[in-house]
DORO-607926 format. One record per residue: residue in one letter; x, y, z of N, C-alpha, C in turn. Coordinates in steps of 0.02 Angstrom, whole numbers, padded with zeros to 5 digits, always signed. Layout:
BEGIN
aXYZXYZXYZ;...
END
This chain:
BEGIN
x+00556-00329+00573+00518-00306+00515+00550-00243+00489;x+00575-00244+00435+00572-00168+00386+00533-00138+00374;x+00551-00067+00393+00493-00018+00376+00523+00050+00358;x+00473+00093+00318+00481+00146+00264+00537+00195+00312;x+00542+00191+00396+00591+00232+00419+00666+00221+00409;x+00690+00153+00387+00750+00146+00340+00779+00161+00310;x+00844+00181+00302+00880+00224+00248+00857+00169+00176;x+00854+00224+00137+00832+00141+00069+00912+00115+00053;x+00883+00061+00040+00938+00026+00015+00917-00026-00052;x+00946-00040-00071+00952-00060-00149+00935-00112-00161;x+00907-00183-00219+00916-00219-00224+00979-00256-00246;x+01001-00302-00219+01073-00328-00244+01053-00387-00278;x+01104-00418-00282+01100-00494-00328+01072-00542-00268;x+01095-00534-00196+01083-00587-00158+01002-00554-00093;x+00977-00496-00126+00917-00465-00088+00878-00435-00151;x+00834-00465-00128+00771-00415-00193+00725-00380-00155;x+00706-00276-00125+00682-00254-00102+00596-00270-00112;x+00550-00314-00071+00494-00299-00082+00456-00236-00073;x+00416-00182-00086+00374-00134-00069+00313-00146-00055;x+00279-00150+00021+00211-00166+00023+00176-00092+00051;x+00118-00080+00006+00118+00002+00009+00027+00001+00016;x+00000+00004+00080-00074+00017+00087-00114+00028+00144;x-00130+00001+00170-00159+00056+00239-00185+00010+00308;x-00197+00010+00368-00180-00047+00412-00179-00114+00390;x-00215-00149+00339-00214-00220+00314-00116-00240+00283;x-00097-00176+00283-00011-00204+00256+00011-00165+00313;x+00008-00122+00359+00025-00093+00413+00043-00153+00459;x-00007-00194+00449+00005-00250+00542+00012-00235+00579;x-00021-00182+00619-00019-00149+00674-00085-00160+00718;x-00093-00169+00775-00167-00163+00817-00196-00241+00794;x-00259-00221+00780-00286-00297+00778-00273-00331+00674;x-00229-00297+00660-00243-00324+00604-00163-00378+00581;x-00194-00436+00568-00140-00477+00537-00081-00470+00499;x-00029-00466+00540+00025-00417+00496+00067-00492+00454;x+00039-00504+00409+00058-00545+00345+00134-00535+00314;x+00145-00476+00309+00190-00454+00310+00282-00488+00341;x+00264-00486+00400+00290-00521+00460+00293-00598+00453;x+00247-00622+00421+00238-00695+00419+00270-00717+00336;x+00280-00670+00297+00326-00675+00217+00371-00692+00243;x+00422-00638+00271+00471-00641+00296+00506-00703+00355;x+00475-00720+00363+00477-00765+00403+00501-00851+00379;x+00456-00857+00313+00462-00907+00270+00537-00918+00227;x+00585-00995+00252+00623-00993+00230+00637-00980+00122;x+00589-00985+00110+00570-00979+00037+00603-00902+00008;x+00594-00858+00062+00598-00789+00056+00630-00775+00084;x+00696-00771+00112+00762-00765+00132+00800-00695+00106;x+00799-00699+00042+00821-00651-00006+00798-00578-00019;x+00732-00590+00007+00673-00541-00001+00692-00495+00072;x+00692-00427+00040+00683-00379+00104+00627-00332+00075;x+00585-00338+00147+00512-00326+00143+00520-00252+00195;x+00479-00213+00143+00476-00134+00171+00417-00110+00174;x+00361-00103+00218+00315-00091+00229+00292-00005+00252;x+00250+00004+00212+00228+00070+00178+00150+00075+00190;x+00116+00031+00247+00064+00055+00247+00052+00076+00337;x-00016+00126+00306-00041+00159+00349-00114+00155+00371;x-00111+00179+00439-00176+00134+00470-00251+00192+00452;x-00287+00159+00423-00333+00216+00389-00347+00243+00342;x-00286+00255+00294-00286+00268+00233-00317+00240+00196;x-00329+00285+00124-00368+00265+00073-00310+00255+00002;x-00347+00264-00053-00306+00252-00099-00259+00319-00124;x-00316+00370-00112-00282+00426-00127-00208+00439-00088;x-00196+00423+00010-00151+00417+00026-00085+00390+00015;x-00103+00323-00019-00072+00263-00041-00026+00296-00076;x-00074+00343-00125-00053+00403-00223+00011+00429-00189;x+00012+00480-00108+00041+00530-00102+00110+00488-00076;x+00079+00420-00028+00174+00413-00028+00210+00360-00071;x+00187+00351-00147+00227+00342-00194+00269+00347-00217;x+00300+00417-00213+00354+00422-00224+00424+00393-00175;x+00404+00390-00091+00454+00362-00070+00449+00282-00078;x+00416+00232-00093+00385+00186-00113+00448+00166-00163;x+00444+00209-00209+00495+00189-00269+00540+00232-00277;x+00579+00266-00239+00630+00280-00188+00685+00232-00190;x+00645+00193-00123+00699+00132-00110+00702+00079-00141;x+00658+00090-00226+00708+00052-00284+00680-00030-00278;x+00611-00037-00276+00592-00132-00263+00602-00162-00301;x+00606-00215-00315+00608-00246-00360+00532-00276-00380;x+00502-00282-00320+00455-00294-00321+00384-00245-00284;x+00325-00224-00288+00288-00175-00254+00218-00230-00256;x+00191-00208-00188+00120-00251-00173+00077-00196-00132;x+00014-00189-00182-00003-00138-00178-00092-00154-00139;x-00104-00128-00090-00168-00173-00031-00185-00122-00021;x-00248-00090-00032-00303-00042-00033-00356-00044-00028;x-00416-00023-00013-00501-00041-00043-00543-00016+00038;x-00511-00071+00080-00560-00085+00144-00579-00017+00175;x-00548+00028+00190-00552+00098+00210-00633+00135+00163;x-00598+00122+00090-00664+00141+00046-00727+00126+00057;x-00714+00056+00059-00788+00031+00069-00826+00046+00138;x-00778+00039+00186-00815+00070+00257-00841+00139+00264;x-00805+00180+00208-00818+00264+00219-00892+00264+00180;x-00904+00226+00109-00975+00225+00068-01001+00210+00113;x-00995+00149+00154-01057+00126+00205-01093+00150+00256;x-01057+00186+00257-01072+00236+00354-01057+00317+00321;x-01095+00340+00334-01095+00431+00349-01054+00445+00390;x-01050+00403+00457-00991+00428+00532-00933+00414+00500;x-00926+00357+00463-00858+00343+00461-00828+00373+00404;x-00852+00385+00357-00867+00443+00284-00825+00512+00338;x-00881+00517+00372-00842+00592+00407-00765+00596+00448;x-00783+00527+00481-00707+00537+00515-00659+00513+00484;x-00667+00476+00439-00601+00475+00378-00595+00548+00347;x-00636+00555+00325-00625+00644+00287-00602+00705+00342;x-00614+00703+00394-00575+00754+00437-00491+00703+00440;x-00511+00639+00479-00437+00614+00511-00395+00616+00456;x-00429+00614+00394-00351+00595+00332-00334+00617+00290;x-00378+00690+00316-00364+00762+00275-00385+00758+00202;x-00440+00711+00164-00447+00694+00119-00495+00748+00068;x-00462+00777+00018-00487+00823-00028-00571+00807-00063;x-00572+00742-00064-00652+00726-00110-00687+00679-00043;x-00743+00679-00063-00798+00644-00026-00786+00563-00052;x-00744+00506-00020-00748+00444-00034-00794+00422-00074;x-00778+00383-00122-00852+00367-00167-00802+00291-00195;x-00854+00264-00243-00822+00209-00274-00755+00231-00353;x-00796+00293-00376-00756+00330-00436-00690+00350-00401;x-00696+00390-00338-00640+00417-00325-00559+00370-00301;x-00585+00315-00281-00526+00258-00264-00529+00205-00328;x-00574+00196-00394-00566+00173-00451-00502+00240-00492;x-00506+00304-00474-00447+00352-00503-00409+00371-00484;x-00397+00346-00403-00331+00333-00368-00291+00280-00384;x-00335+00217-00397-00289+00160-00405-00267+00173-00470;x-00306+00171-00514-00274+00209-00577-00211+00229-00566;x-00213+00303-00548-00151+00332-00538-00086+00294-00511;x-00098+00266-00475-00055+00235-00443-00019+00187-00507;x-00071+00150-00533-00040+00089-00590+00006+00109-00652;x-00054+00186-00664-00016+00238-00713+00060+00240-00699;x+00067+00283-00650+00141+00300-00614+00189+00262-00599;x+00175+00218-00601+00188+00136-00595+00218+00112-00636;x+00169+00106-00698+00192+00082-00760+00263+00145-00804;x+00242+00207-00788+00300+00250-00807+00343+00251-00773;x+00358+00213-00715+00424+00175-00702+00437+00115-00708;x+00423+00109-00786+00442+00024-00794+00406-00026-00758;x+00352-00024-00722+00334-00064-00685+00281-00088-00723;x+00271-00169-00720+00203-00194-00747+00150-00223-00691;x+00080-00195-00702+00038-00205-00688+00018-00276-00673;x-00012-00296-00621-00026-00381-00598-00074-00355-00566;x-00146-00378-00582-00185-00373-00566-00225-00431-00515;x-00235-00437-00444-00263-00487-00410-00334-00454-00389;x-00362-00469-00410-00433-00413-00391-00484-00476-00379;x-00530-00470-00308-00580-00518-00307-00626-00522-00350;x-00666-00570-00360-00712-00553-00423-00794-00540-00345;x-00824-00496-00413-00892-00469-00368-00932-00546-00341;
END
């Protein structure tokens, strides 16, 4: 598996860098399904080098801060997996708290505050040429 400790390297004609950038659900680490691992794997995707950028815990705001090395190593493509952290921190007060100490997080988790992270992210995104693809569950 590739991961963000990699010197970056480029997309060529015969590799297109994927970027998967979000928090243990693209991590694959511990008990969570590293999907990731299983792209790569698929002869379909051969070409594809997959660089994984997430972290176990994080929220969206985290996601914001390591953006810049994200598009760094130049993707061709970026897949961007966020939310679950949020929703567990609204739900629980304990877990509200120990995300906000463990992840050094400036605002009190709310639904506004990871609706103006992802933002940011798409923003910053798009001012590098990048277009927006939106897969969002419906309510």
């Amino acid at each position: 598996m590739t991961d963000q400790g990699r010197p970056a390297q480029e997309s060529t004609a015969n590799t297109a860098i994927v970027a998967c950038l979000g928090s243990s659900s693209t991590a694959g680490k511990g008990q969570a399904f590293n999907w990731i691992s299983e792209l790569e794997r698929r002869e379909c995707n051969k070409r594809l080098c997959f660089r994984n950028f997430g972290v176990g815990g994080d929220f969206a705001y985290n996601a914001l801060q390591r953006l810049p090395i994200v598009l760094a190593c130049r993707p061709e493509r970026i897949v961007v997996w966020v939310g679950g952290n949020e929703v567990l921190a609204v739900v629980s007060k304990k877990v509200r708290l120990f995300f906000r100490i463990s992840k050094h997080l400036p605002n009190e988790p709310s639904p506004e505050w990871f609706r103006e992270s992802l933002q940011t992210i798409v923003h910053r995104l798009k001012a590098h040429s990048w277009t927006a693809r939106w897969n969002v569950p419906s309510r």
